[in-house]
C-alpha positions in Angstrom: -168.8 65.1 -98.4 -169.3 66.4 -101.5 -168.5 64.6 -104.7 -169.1 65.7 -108.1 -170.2 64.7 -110.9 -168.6 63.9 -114.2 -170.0 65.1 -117.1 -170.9 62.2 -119.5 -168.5 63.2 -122.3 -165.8 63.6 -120.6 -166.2 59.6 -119.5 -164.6 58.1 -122.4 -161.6 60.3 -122.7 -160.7 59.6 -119.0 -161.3 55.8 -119.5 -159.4 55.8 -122.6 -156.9 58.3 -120.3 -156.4 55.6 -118.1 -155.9 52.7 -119.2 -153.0 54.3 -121.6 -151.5 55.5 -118.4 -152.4 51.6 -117.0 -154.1 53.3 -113.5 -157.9 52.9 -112.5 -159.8 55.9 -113.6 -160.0 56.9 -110.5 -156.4 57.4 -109.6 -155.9 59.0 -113.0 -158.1 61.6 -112.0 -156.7 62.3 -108.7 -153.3 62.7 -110.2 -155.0 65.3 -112.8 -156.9 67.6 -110.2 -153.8 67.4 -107.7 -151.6 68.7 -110.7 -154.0 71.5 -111.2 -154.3 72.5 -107.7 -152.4 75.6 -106.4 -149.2 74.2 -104.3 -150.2 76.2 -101.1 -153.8 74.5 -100.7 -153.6 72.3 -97.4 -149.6 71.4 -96.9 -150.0 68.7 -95.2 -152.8 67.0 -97.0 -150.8 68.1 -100.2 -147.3 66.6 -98.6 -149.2 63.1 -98.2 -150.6 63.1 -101.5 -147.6 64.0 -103.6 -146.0 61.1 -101.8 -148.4 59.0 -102.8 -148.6 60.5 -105.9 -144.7 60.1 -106.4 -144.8 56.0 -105.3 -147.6 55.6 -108.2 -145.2 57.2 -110.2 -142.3 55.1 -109.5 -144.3 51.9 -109.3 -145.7 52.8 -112.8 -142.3 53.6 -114.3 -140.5 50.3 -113.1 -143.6 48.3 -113.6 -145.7 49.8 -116.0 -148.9 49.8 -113.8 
């Protein structure tokens, strides 16, 4: 699978990203491409991660993580 690269600038601002929104970079930049994606790409791929993306959410909000 393909898996991109990102660019070295952009590293700090996503750590720094992160860990004000208290998520691993990783999941921080999930939740920002998913955002950007157009709602019709794969339903139900898109259906499993806005429910994943929506207990992150909730978790974060009562717990701060």
């Amino acid at each position: 699978m393909y898996s991109p690269k990102i660019r070295e600038d952009l590293i700090p601002k996503v750590y720094r990203a992160a860990k004000g929104a208290k998520v691993a970079m990783t999941k921080w930049v999930n939740r920002v491409i998913e955002e950007a994606l157009p709602r019709d790409a794969e339903p139900t791929d898109q259906e499993t991660n806005e429910k994943d993306f929506r207990k992150e959410k909730r978790n974060h909000e009562r717990y701060g993580t």
